[in-house]
N, C-alpha and C positions, 0 to 999 in steps of 0.2 A: 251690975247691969251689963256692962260692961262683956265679962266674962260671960254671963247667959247667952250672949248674942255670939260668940265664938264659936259655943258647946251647940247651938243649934243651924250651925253654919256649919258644924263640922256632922253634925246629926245628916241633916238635907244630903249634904254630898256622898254619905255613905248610902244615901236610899237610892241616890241616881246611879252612883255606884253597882248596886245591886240589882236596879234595874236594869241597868246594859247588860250585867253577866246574866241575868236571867232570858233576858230579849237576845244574845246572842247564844246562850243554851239554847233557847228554844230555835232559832233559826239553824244551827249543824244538829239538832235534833231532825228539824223538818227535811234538810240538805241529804242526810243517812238515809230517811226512809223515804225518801225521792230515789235517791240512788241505789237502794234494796231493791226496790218496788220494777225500777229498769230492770236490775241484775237478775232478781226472781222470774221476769217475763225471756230473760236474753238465756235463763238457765234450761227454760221449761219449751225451748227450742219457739218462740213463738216470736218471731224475728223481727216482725210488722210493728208489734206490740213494742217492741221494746225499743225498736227503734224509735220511734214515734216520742217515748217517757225517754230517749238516754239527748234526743233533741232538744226538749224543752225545759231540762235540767240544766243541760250548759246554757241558753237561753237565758233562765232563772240565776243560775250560778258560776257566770262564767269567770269567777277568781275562786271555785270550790277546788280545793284538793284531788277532789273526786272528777273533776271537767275531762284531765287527760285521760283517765280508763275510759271516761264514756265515752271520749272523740273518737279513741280505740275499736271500744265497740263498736260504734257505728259501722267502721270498716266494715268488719264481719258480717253484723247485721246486711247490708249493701251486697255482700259478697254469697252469701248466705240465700238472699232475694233474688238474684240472678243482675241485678244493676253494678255490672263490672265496673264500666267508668266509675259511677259515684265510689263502688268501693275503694280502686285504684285513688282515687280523688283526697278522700278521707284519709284514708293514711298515706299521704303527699303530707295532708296536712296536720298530721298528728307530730310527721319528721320535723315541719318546719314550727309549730307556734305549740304543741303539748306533748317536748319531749321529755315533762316527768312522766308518763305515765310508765307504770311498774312493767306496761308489755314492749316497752320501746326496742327491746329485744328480736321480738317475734316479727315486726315488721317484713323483713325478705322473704321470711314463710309466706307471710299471706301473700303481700306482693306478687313475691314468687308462684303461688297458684292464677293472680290475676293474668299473665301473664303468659303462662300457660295455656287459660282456656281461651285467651285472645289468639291463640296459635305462634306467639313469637317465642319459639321455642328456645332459641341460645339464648335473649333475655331474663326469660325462666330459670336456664341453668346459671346463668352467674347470680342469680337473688336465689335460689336454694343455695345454693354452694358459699354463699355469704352466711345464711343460716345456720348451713349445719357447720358451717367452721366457728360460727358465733356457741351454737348450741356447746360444740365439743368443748368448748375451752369455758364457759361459764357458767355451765350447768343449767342449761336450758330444753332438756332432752324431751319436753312433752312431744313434738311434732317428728321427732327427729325420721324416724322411720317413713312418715306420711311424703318428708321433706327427699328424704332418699329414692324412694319408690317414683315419684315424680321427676327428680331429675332426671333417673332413668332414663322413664318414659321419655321426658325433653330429648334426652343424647342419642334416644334410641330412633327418634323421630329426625333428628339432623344426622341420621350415618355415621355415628359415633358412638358403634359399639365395642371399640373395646375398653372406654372409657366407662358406657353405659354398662357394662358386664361385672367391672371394679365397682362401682358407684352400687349395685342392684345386690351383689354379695355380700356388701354388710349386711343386709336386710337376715342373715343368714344367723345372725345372734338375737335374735328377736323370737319371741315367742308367734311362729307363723297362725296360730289362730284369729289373729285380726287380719280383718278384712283387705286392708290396704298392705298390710303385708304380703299376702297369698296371690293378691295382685303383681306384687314386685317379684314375687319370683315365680310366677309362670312366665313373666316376660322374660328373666334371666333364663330359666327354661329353655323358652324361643329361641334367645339368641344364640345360646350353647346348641343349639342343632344346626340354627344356619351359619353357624362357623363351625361344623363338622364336629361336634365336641358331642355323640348323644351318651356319652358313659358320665361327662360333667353336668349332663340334663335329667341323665337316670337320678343320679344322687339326688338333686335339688326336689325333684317331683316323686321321689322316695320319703323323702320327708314330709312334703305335704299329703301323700297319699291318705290318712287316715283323718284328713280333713275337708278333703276335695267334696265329700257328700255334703258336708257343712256350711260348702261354698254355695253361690247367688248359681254359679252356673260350671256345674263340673266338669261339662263336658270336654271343655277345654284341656283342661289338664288329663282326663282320658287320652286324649286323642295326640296332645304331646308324648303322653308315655308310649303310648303305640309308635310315634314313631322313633322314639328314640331307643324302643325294643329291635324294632325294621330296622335301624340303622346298627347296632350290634348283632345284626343279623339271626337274630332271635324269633324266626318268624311266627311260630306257633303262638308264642306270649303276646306278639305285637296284634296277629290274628285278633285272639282271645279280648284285649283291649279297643281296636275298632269294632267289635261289637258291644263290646258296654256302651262307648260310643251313640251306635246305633240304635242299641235297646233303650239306652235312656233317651230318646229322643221325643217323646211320646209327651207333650204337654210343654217342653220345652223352645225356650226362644232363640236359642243358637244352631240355626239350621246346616249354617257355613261350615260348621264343625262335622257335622253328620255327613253333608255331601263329601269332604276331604275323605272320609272313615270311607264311607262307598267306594269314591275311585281308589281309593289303596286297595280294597278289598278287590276289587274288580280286578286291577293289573297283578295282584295275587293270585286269584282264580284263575289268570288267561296264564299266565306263565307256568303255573302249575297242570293246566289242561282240566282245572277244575268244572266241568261245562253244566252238569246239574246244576253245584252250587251259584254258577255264575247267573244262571236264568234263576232261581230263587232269588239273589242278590236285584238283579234290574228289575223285577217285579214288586219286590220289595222296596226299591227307591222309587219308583215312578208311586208307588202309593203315600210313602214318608214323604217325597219332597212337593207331593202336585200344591198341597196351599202357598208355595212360595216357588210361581212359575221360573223365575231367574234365574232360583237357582238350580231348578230343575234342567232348563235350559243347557245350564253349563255342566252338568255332569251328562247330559244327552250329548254334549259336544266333545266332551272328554272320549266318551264312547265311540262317538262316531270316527275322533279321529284316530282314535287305537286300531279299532278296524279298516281304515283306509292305509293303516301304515303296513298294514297286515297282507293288504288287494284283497279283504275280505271287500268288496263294491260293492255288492245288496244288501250285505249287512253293513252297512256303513253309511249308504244312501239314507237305510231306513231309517237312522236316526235323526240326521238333519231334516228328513221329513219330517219328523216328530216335533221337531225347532220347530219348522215351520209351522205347525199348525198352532202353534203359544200366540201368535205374531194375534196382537190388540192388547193380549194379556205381560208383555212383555218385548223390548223389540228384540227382534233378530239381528244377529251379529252377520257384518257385510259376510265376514268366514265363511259361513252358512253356505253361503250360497258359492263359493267360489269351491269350495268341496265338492258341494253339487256337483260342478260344474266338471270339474276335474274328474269325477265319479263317472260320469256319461261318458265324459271322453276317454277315458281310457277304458270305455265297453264299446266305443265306435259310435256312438250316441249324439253326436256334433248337434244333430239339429237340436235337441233338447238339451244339452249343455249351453247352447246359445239363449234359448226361451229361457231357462229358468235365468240366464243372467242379464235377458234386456226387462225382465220382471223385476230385479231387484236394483235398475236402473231406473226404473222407474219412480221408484220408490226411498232414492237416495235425495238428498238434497244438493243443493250449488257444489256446498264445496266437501262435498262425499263421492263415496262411489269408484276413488283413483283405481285400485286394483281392478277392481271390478269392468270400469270402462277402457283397462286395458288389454286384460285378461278377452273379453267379449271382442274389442277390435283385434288381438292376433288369431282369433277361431274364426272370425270373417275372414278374416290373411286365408287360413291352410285352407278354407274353403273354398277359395277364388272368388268370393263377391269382394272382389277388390273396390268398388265403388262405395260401398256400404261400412268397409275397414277404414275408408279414406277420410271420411267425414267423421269415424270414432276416433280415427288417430289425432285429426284435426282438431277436436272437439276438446281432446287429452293435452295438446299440447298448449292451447287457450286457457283452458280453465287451469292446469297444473304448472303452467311454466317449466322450468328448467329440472323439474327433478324425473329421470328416466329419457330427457328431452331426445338422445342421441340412438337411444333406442328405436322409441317410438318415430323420431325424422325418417329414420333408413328406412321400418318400416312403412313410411309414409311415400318416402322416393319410390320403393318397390311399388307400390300401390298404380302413383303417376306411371311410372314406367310401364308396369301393364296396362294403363289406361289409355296409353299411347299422347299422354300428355309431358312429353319432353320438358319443356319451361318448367313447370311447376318442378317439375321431380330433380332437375338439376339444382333449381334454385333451395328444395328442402335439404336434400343432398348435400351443395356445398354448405350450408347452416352447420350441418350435423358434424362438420369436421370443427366448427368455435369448440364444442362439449369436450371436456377434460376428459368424461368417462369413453369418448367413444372410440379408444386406442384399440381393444379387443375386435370391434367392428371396422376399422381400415381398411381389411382387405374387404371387405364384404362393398362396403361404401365406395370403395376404388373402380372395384368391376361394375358397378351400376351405372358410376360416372361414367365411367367407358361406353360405355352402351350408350349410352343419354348423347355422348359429343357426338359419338358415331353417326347417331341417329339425326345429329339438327344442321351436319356438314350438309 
């Protein structure tokens, strides 16, 4: 009896037995295909999804094996949806409470892009540069190139290129057909021209050449190799490339690249005395560039002022005219008008050099307008409406304070002086001798005073 009650005591506890192992098979059964089921939505790019299943999984499971990938995940997910904070947030906290997860690695990568798109850009370089020193040394190379390409950018964005030029070169053992590659070296590209290097710019964008049509937007790289043709003074080839440039422009969203290609092309044409091809070329930009007035704008200005540098002045007027007539569609640059302005007067034009700049006085706000309301009060000066200068000089020296101040006083004193207002003119006069800048004007300010004492004995 005895013994029967053992053998069924020992029966009983092999079925509770079996039922736990069964009851906990089946729970990392369900735990698995809770966390496939995430993994499958986080694989199939569908980010919302998955984050939503990689949440309520750690929720459900938060002592699973599987909680740190997902807390991992999330990150991305986060980062992925364009919610930096939370992603930054999530992997904070993946560092501090689920550092097994198998990606505890990759952390400064992502970081590291967070960080970047937040604009804190030497932040950014010290969490890449954490990565890829982690990457090099532990075999962690999936991002490495992404990670690279990005510092770059970061270094290249803090004026630190020639850290940025070392860092962007590695990218140079890399099979350049990825996207994020061909990115990092058109920028290395870049920088090799604006450090004078276009033969270490040739090589780089020699290589990508035969992938540039492959790219989101080739223009770019067109129009680097042009000028790094122009800078080996290869003009014909560099020609031949601002118009691929140009030709492909047609449907594309990089207009900025096309207008560069123009004015090269254009200070090509004027130096060579190229004049047909030059008027084909401005007729052909003002039709490529008119849907995007700005930058239309700014290659009319480029123009305009190649020909004022020239005293071509009607050809040179007629482009800032052209500015002007964008004005609703784009604003006009103060320059614009101080061209103008300059343009008249140096055709004897005074009174219309003054109209068009009390026009764009008009139209400047509080604290706009310095040059302009300088420039307009010394053309009052030469013209002897000394009353009408006095009140611009006055108005210049209120609104703008100290910068020009010693200038503008003397010519203020002059103003009083012919005004036959002594006090005033003495009193701007000695002012204008405090100004650090007004060493060059001493003698000028000295004979004024003379005059001024003479006149109040």
């Amino acid at each position: 009896m005895k013994r029967s009650y053992v053998v069924m005591k020992i029966l009983f506890s092999a079925v509770l037995l079996f039922a736990a192992l069964v009851c906990a098979s089946a729970q990392t059964s369900t735990e698995q295909d809770r966390f496939r089921e995430a993994e499958g939505r986080f694989a199939s790019r569908n980010y919302g999804a998955a984050l939503s299943l990689y949440d309520s999984f750690i929720r459900e499971f938060p002592l699973s094996r599987y909680a740190p990938d997902a807390q991992f995940r999330k990150g991305i997910c986060y980062y992925r949806l364009g919610r930096l904070n939370d992603s930054f947030a999530a992997f904070d906290l993946v560092r501090e409470r689920f550092a097994a997860t198998r990606f505890y690695g990759y952390l400064p990568f992502w970081q590291g892009l967070v960080l970047f798109d937040w604009g804190r850009f030497g932040e950014a370089a010290e969490y890449l540069d954490r990565y890829i020193k982690t990457g090099t040394e532990a075999s962690l190379p999936e991002f490495l190139a992404e990670a690279l390409q990005y510092r770059g950018r970061a270094l290249a964005v803090l004026g630190q290129d020639d850290e940025a030029r070392r860092e962007l070169a590695k990218l140079l053992d890399y099979d350049n057909r990825n996207a994020s590659i061909r990115s990092g070296l058109l920028l290395l590209a870049s920088l090799y021209l604006k450090a004078g290097s276009p033969r270490q710019a040739l090589d780089v964008l020699e290589r990508l050449e035969a992938d540039m049509i492959a790219g989101e937007n080739p223009l770019t790289g067109y129009l680097y190799m042009a000028e790094a043709l122009r800078g080996l003074g290869r003009l014909f080839e560099a020609e031949v490339m601002y118009r691929e440039v140009i030709d492909g422009a047609a449907g594309n969203s990089d207009p900025s690249s096309v207008s560069a290609a123009f004015k090269r092309l254009f200070t090509l044409y004027e130096n060579a005395g190229r004049d047909q091809d030059l008027e084909n070329l401005l007729f052909q930009a003002e039709k490529l560039l008119s849907p995007y007035p700005e930058i239309l704008s700014e290659f009319w200005l480029s123009a305009g002022i190649d020909y004022f540098r020239q005293n071509r002045f009607d050809l040179s007027a007629s482009y800032f005219r052209r500015i002007l007539s964008l004005e609703g569609t784009t604003p006009v640059p103060g320059s614009v008008y101080l061209y103008l302005a300059y343009n008249y007067e140096k055709q004897g034009q005074a009174q219309q050099a003054m109209r068009i700049l009390e026009e764009a006085l008009a139209k400047s706000g509080d604290g706009d307008g310095k040059e302009i309301l300088l420039k307009l009060a010394d053309l009052k000066l030469r013209s002897k409406l000394y009353g009408d200068a006095a009140l611009l000089y006055e108005s210049y020296l209120s609104r703008f304070g100290s910068a020009g101040a010693a200038g503008a006083s003397y010519s203020l004193g002059f103003c009083y002086t012919a005004l036959g207002d002594f006090t005033k003119a003495r009193a701007v006069l000695e002012s204008a001798l405090k100004y650090g800048e007004s060493s060059n004007l001493l003698p000028g300010i000295y004979r004024l005073l003379a005059i001024v004492y003479k006149q109040q004995r």
